[in-house]
N, C-alpha and C positions, 0 to 999 in steps of 0.2 A: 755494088753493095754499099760502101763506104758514102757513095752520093745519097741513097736511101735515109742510110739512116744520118747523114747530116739535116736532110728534107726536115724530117722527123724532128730531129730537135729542135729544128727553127722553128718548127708547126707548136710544138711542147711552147719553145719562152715566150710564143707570140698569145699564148694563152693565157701566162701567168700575167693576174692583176699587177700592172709596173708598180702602181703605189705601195703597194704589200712588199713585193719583190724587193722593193729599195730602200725600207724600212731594214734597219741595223738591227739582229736580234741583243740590244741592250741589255737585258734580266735572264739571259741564258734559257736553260729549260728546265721546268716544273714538272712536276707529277699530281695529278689532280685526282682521288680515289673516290668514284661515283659508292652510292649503298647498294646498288643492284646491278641487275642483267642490265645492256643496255636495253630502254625504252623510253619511249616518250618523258615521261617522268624527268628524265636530264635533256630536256628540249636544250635549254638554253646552252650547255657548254659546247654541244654540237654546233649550235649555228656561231656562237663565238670562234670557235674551229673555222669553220667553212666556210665563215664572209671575210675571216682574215682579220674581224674583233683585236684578237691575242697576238698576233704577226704586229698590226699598226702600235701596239703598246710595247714591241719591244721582247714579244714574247715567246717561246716555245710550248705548247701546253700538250703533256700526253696522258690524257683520258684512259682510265684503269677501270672496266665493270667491277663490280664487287660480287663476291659469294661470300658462303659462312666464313672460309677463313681467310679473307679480307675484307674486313671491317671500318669504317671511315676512323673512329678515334683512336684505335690500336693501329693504322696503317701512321697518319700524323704522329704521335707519339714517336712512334719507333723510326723515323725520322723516314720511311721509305715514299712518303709522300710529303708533299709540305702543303697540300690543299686537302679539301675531303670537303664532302656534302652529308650531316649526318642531321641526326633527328634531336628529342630532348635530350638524349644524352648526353648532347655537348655540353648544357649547361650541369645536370646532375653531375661529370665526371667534372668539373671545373667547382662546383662545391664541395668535391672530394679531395680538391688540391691540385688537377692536373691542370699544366700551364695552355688553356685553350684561348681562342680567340674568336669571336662571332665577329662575323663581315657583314653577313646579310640576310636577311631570312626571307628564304625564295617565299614556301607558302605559310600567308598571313594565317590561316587556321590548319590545322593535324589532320589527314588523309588517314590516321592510323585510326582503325577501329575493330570491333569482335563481330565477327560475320558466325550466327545460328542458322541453324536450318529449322524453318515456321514451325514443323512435325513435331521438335523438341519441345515446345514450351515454353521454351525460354525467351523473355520478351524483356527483364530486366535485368541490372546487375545482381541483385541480390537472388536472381534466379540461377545463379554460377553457383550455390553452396554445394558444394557435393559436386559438383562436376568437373569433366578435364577440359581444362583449358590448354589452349598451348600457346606459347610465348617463345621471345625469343630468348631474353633473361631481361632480371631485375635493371641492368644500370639501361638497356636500349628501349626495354617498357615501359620508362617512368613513371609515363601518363596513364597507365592502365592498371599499375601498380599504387597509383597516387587514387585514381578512381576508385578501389577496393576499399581503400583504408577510409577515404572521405564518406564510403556508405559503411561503418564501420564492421568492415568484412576482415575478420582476420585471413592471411595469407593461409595459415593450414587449413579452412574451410574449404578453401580452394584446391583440388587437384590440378597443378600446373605444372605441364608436362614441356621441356624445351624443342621449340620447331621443328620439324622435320624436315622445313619449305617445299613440303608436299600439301599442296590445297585437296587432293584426292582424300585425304585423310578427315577433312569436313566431309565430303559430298559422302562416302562412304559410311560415316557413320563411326567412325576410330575413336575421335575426338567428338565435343559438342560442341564450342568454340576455337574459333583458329582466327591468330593475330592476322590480318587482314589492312588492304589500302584501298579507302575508296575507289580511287581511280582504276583498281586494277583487278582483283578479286571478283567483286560484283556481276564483273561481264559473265566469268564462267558457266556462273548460277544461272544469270538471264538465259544465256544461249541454251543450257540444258530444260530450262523451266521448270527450273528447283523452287519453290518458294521457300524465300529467307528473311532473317528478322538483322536488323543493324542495333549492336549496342554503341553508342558514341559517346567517348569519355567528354565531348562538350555538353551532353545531357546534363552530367552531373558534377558542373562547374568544372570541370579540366578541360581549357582552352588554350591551346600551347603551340607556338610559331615552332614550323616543321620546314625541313630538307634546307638546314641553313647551312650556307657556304664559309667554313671554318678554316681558320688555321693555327698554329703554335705560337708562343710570346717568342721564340727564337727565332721564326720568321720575319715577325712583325719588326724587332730588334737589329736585328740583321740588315733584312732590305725593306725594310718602312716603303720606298721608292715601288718595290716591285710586288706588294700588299696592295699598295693604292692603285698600280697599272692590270693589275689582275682582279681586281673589284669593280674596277671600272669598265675591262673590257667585258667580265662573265656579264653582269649586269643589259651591257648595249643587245648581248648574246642574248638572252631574255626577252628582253623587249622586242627585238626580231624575230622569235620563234612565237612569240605571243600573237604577233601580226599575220604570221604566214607561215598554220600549223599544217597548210600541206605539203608544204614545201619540206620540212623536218620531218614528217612523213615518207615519204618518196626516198631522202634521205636514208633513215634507217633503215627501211627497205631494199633499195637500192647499195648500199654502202659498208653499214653493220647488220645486213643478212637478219635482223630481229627474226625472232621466230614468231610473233603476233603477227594476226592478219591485219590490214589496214581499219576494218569493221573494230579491230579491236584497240589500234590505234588512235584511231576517230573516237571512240568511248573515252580513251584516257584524256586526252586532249582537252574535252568536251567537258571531265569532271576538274579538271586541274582549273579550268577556268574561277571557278567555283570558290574553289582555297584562296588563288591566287590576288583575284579580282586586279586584274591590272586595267581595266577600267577607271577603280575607282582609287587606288591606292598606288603610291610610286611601291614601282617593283624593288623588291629589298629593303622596304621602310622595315626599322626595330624603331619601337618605343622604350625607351627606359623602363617604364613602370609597368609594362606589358612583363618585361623580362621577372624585376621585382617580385612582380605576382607570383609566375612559375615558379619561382626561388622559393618565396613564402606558403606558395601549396604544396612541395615538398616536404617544408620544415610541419607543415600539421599535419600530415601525413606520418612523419615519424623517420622518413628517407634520408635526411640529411638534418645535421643540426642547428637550432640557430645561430646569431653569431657570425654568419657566415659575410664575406665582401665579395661586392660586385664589380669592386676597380680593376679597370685594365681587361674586360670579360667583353665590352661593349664596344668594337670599334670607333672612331671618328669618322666619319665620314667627308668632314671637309676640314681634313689638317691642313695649318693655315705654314707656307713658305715663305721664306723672307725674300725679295727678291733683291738681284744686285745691286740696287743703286742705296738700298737701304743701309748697309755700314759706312759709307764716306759719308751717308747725312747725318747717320748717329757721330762720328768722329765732328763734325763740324759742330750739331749740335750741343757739343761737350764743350767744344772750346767757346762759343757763346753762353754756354752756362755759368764756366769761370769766367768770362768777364764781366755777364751778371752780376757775377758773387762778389764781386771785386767793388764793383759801384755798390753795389748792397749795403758793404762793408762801413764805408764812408755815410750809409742815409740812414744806419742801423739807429740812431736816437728819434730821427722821425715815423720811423718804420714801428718802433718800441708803441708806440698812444695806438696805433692801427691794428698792433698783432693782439694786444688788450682787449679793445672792443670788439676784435673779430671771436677770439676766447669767451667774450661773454656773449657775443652771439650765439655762437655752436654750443654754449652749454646750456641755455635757452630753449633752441634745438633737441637738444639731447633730450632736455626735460620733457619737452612736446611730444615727443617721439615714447619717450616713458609711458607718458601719459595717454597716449593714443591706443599705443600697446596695451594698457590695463583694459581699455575702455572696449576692444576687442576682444581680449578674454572674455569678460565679464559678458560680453554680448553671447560667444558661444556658451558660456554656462546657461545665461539666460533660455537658450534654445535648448540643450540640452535636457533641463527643468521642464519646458513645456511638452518634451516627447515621454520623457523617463515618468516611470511611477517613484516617488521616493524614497516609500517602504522595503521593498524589493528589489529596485535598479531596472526590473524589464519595464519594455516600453507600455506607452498608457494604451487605454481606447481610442484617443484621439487618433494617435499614429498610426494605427490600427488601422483606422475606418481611411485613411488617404494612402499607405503602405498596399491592402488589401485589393482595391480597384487599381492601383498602377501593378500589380503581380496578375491580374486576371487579365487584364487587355494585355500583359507580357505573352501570357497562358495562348489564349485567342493567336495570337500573328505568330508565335513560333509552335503551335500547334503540342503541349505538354501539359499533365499534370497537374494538379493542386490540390494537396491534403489539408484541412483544416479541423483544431481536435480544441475541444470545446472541455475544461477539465473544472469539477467545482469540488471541494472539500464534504468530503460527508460527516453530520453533526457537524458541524463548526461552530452551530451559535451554543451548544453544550461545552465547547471549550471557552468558548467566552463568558460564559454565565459561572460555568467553574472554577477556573483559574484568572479569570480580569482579560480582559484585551491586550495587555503589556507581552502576555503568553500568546495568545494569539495571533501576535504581528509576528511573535518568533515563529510561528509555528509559517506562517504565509512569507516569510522569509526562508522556512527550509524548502520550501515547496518549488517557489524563485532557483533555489541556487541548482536543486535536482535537474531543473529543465531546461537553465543554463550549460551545466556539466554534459547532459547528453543531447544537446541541440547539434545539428550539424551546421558546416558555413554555409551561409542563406538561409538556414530557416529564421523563423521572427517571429521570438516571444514574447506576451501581453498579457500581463493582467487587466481582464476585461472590466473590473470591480469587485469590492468585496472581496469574497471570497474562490471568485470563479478564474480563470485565466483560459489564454486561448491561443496554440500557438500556430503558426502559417506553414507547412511542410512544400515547398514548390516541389516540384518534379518527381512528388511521390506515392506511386498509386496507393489506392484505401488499402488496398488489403496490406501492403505492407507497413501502411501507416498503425493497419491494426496491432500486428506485431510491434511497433515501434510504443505504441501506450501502453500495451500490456505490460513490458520490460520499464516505463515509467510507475504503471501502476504499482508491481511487483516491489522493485525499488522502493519507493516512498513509502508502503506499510511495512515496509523493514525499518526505515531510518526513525529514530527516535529524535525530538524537539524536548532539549535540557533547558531547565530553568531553577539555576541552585539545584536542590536536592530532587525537583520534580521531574519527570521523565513523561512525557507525550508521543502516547503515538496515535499517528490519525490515518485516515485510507481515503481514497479517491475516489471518483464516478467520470468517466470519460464520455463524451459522445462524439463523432466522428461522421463527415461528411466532402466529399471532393468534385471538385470541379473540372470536367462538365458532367462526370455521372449524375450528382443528385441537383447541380444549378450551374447557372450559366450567371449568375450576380453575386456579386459580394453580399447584398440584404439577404438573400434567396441562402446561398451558404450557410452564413452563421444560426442563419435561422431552424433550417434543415440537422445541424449538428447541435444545436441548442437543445431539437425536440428528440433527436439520441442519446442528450443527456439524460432528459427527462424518460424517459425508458430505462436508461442504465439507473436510476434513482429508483424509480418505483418497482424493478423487479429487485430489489435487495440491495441496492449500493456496492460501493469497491467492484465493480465490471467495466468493459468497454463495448460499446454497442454502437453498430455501424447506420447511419441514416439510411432507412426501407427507401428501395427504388420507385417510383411512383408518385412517392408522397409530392 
């Protein structure tokens, strides 16, 4: 018996990889808190596990699923992990003050989106008013919270109901909308032959690097050494589960018992590529001003305030170590500095005509540099003037007519939207002929600031001439573009144009036309909403009237 199982062990060490085996665990052991069950979705820290990634840096790494009440930012925080994979809430809970750290963000575009069922109707967001959504809460929804507010949906419109992380609860009919991840969700629906509709908060400008590998400033502070050995090894983890996703298949299968079938394995894998693109992009690239962005689509959203910093939130990725030989050179070069100094000492009156003319050199310099500087400004004003109308501030027609065809070839290749609303002053030249043109430019400067005030980010407002203006709505279909003028229209014959004691109020006439419904060109567009103007003028003015299909 005692021979057996010696057999045994020798069979067990001749297995283990020697180089792993002999590898010192250096950085002790970790706790690493995944957001879910396990699945596919944490390809990488499995195979970082199993090729021994984590062992060669030194490391211990114990993999934690997550459920509702284990959380990646409350697990971090509370010190029970010192790793986590979370979503945008890393960065919204780090503009709340909590001490977070981004390492890397696995996928370059959000997996998170609102899965409908086709039957409901519902096809945009501003089609959620009145309905139940369900979420998981405000700080891990960010993006979808941030998406509400950018289509300027107040939250109480919305019935939103907290998760139940029951999907039966879509298919069923409980709910209209259920928080949802590409990669995962979608299958159920196929396999049943449900047909469903995808809202994606990148539709409407919220594009937000997802499932980033986080940690705390006390980690970072701590072991700087085993931040960098664990960023490095999840990473290598990645890029080998990228390569050989049947293998991490088999894996979970085999290993952590997933309850997915392979079918549905193969699906996630398949869309993760997708986010991912490690094709084309190093796996775990953050862009500064990518992050920036998020931060500042928050802050317009109303989520968080401005004001807010980003130091310390963005890891380094190549902190630079001094190596050993470097202090005896710095000591050496010290003491050649004093003896420098020493001969300096003694040349200091020849030295004196040289340090002069170097003085008036650099202030030479400085002046050039002054003056380069002005000449730069002045060039962006210059350009500024050429787009802007000056009356008003919004852009001119020129900007227009080259703004216009690069938004429609956008339209075309990513397959969206385009509202365009054609708005001209009704009476106008009776204010000018009454009160002087002086009232009039007030009056086409109140006009300006109203549709500035309710533009959303991307749209792009013009005064077309005169008195007409035009503004560009991307990604929003007519009907709701129609609602969108009316609430312009309604506005503007309420707001009164002061002039001294004078008081003006004037009304609008809209016309309204989108792209591909009523054209497939920019000339074809404007033209189409131009002659909806002219309808909304000759049935009575102050209307908005949508371009006839056909024409």
């Amino acid at each position: 018996m005692r021979c057996v199982n010696l057999c045994s062990l020798l069979c067990l060490l001749a297995c283990i990889n020697p180089a792993v085996a002999a590898v010192p665990l250096a950085h002790g052991a970790v706790d690493l808190q995944l957001r879910w069950h396990h699945q596919f979705q944490f390809a990488g820290y499995y195979a970082a596990v199993e090729k021994g990634y984590y062992r060669e840096e030194g490391l211990e790494v114990r993999l934690h699923a997550g459920d509702p009440e284990h959380q990646p930012v409350q697990e971090v925080l509370s010190g029970r992990a010192q790793y986590a994979e979370g979503n945008s809430e890393v960065l919204y809970q780090r503009l709340q003050g909590k001490p977070l750290v981004a390492l890397a963000a696995i996928f370059q575009h959000s997996p998170s989106v609102l899965l409908v069922r086709k039957d409901t109707g519902i096809t945009t967001a501003q089609d959620l008013i009145g309905k139940k959504v369900m979420l998981m809460n405000g700080a891990n929804d960010a993006d979808f919270m941030t998406m509400l507010q950018n289509e300027g949906i107040a939250l109480a419109q919305v019935n939103i109901l907290p998760s139940s992380y029951n999907f039966e609860d879509l298919i069923s009919g409980k709910v209209d909308a259920f928080n949802s991840y590409l990669t995962n969700e979608p299958y159920f629906l196929q396999q049943r032959n449900i047909p469903y509709h995808i809202i994606d908060p990148s539709n409407y400008l919220v594009d937000f690097y997802s499932d980033i590998l986080f940690t705390s400033e006390a980690e970072l502070n701590n072991h700087p050494r085993r931040v960098e050995a664990m960023r490095r090894a999840t990473l290598k983890g990645w890029r080998y589960a990228m390569d050989h996703p049947g293998e991490i298949i088999n894996l979970l299968l085999n290993k952590y018992r997933v309850e997915k079938t392979r079918q549905h394995l193969e699906f996630e894998a398949a869309a993760m590529r997708n986010l991912i693109f490690p094709d084309l992009i190093e796996i775990g690239h953050m862009n500064p001003a990518r992050w920036q962005h998020m931060a500042d689509t928050f802050v317009k959203a109303g989520l968080v305030k401005s004001g807010y910093s980003l130091d310390g939130f963005i890891y380094d990725a190549s902190p630079r170590h001094l190596p050993q030989w470097v202090a005896p050179f710095i000591i050496s070069a010290l003491m050649v500095i004093v003896l420098i100094s020493m001969v300096t000492y003694f040349l200091l009156r020849v030295n004196r005509r040289l340090a002069i003319a170097e003085s008036r050199l650099r202030s030479a310099n400085e002046d050039l540099s002054s003056r380069l500087a002005e000449i730069g400004e002045l060039n962006q004003r210059i350009h500024e003037q050429a787009i802007r109308d000056p009356l008003t501030g919004l852009y001119n027609r020129r900007y227009l007519d080259e703004m216009l065809e690069r938004e429609i070839s956008r339209a075309k290749r990513d397959g969206y939207r385009i509202s365009l609303a054609m708005i001209d002053l009704d009476h106008f030249k009776n204010v000018n002929d009454t009160y002087g043109h002086q009232v009039g430019d007030l009056v086409l400067q109140t006009l300006g600031k109203l549709l500035l005030q309710h533009a959303r980010e991307g749209d792009i407002a013009c005064r077309y001439g005169g008195e007409e203006f035009v503004l560009v709505l991307p990604r929003l279909p007519v009907e709701h573009a129609f609602h969108r003028a009316e609430e312009w229209r309604q506005a503007f014959a309420g707001e009164s144009t002061h002039h001294g004691e004078l008081e003006i109020v004037c009304t609008m006439s809209v016309g309204l036309a989108a792209y591909p419904d009523h054209a497939a060109s920019a000339s074809v567009l404007i033209r189409m909403a131009d002659e909806a103007l002219y309808r909304a003028k000759t049935a009575g003015r102050n209307r908005t009237e949508i371009a006839e299909q056909g024409e």
